[in-house]
C-alpha positions in Angstrom: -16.9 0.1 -8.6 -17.0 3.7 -7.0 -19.9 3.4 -5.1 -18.4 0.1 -3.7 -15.6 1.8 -3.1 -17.2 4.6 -1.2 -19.3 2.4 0.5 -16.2 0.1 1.8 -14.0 3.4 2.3 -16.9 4.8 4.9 -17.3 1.3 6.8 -13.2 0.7 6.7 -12.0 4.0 7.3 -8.8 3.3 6.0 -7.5 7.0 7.0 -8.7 6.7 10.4 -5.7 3.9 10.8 -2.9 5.1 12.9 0.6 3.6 13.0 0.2 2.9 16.9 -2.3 0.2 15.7 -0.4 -1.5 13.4 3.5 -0.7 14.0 4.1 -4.2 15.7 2.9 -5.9 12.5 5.5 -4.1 10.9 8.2 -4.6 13.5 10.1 -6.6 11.0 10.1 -4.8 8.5 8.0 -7.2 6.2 6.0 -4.6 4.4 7.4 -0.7 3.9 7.9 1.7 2.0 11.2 2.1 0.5 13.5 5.2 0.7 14.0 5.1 -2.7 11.4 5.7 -6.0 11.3 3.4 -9.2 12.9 5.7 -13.1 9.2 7.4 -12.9 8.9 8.6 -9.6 6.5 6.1 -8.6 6.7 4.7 -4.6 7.9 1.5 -3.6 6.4 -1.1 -1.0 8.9 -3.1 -0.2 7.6 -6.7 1.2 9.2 -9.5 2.6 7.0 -13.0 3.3 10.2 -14.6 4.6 9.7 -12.0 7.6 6.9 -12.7 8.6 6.1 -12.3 12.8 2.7 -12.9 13.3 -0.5 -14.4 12.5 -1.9 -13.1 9.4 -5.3 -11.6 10.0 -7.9 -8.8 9.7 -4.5 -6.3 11.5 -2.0 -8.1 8.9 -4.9 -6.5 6.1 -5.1 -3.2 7.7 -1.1 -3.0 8.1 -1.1 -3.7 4.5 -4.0 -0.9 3.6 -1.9 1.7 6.0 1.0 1.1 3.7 -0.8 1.7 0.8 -2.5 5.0 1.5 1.0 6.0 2.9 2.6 4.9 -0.5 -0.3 7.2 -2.5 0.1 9.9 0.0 4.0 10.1 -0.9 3.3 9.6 -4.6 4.9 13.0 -6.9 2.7 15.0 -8.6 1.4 13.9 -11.8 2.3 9.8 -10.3 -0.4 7.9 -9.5 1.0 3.9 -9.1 3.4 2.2 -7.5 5.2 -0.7 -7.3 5.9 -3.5 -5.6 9.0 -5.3 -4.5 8.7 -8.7 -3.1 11.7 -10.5 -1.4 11.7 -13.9 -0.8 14.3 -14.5 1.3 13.8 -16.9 4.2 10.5 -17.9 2.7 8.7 -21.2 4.2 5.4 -22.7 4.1 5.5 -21.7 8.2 5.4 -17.9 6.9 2.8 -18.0 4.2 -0.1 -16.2 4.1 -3.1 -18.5 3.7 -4.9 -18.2 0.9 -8.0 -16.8 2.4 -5.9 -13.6 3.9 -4.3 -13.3 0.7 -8.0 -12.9 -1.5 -8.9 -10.4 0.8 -5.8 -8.2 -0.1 -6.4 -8.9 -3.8 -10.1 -7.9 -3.3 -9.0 -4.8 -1.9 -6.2 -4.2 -4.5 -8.5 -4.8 -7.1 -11.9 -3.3 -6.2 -10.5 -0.7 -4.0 -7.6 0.5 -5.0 -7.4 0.1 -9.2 -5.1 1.0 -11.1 -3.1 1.9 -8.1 -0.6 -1.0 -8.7 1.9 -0.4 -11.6 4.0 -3.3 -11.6 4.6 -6.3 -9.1 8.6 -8.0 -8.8 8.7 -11.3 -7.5 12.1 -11.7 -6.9 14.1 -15.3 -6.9 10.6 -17.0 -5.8 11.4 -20.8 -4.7 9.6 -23.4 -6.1 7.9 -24.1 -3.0 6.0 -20.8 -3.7 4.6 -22.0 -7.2 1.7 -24.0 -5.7 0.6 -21.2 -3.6 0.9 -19.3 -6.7 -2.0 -20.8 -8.5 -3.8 -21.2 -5.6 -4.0 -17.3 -5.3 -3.8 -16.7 -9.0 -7.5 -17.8 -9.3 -8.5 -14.6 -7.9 -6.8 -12.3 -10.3 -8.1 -10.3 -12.6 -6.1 -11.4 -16.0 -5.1 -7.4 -16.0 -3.7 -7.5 -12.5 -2.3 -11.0 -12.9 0.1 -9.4 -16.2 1.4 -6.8 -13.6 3.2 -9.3 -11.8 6.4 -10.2 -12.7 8.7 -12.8 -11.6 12.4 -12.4 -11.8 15.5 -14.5 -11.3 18.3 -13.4 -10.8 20.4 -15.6 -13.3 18.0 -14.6 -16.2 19.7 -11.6 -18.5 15.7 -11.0 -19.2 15.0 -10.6 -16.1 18.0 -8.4 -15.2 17.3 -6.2 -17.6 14.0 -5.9 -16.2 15.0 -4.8 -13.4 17.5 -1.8 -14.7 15.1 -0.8 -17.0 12.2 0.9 -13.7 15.5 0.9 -11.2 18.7 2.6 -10.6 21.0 0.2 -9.6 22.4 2.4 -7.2 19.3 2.7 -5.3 18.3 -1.0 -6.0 18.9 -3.0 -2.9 21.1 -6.3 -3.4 18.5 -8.6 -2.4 16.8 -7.4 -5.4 20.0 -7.4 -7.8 21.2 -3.8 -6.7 24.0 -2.3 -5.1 22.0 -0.8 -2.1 22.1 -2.5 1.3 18.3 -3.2 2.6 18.3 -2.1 6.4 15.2 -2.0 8.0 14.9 -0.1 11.4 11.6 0.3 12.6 12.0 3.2 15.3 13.4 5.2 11.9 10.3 4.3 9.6 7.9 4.6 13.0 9.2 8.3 12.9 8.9 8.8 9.4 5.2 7.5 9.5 4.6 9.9 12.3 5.5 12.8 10.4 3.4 11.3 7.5 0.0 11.5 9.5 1.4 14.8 9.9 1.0 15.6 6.6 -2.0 13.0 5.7 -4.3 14.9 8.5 -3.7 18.3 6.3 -4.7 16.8 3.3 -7.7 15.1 4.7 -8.7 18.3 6.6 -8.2 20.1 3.0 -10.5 17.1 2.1 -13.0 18.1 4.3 -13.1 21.3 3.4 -13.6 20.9 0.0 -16.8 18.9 1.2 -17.8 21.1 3.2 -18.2 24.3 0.8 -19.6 21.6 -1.7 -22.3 20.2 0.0 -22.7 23.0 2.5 -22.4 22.4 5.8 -24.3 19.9 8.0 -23.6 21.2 11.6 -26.8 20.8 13.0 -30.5 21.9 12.8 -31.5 24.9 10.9 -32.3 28.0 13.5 -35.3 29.6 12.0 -34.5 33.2 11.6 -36.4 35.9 13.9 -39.6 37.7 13.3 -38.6 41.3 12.3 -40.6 43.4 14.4 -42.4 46.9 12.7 -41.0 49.9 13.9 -43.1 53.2 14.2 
């Protein structure tokens, strides 16, 4: 799995992907990260289906993967998941994913990114939803697929669920908090400007760390000159 995953990071590049080539997927505000962290510090994506304002493609994918190495990159120390919270609000069969778009995501979840994922909320899915469910469901591994949790609102269960990795306070409404969810994409453009900021220092320290490794590979070597006797 890490060699795949070395190979697929050096073809993908997914730290090469800048928010300018993404941001209008995210104009809506269907995937981001929250403002807000679950009880152990972990970072929240935030994602809403029911938003949905394009085409989902190969961009939709690399909007996703942006999101994710932004939600590592913001991750405490000593945290190394996160967690998901999925909204379903306004959701139609007109904003699905298809289910070829959606194995690719779960390949790169899975095979890329393991272990990253902590735990998955679906929140107050409708029914509509359920066939799509075991259409996608197929391509989870049974480990991944027990991470994903789906929650209704009018279940005590499911409730407690919730309060048990959220503080209420924090919790938007649309998830059974008290927060209000306000999305404002100049806001969270800024914010994930300042987080290449910080992402190009710790891939430079990346680098560098490489480079005193392996040595360095700056060209060919410069044979040394002939020392000439002296009298």
């Amino acid at each position: 799995m890490l060699e795949e995953t070395l190979k697929w990071r050096a073809a993908y590049k997914p730290e090469e992907i800048r928010w300018h080539e993404v941001a209008f997927e995210g104009e809506t505000g269907k995937v981001s990260r929250a403002n807000f962290c679950d009880r152990q510090g972990r970072s929240v994506l935030i994602m809403r289906p029911g938003m949905q304002n394009t085409t989902p493609s190969e961009v939709s994918v690399r909007h996703l993967v942006y999101l994710l190495e932004n939600a590592i990159l913001n991750l405490v120390e000593g945290q190394e998941q996160m967690c998901w919270l999925i909204d379903f609000t306004g959701f139609t069969m007109k904003t699905n994913v298809s289910v070829k778009i959606a194995s690719d995501v779960i390949n790169i979840l899975q095979n890329h990114y393991p272990e990253r994922l902590a735990v998955a909320f679906l929140y107050n899915p409708p029914k509509i939803f359920q066939a799509f469910w075991k259409a996608i469901k197929y391509f989870l591994d049974p480990k991944t697929s027990q991470k994903v949790k789906f929650v209704n609102p009018k279940d005590k269960g499911s409730v407690e669920l919730m309060k048990s990795y959220f503080d209420m306070e924090n919790l938007p409404s649309v998830f059974g908090g008290k927060a209000t969810l306000e999305y404002d994409h100049q806001q969270f453009s800024q914010m994930m400007a300042q987080d290449e900021l910080k992402a190009a220092q710790v891939w430079a320290l990346d680098e560098k760390a490489h480079h005193i490794t392996n040595g360095p590979s700056s060209g060919p070597e410069v044979a040394p000159e002939p020392i000439t006797a002296t009298n």
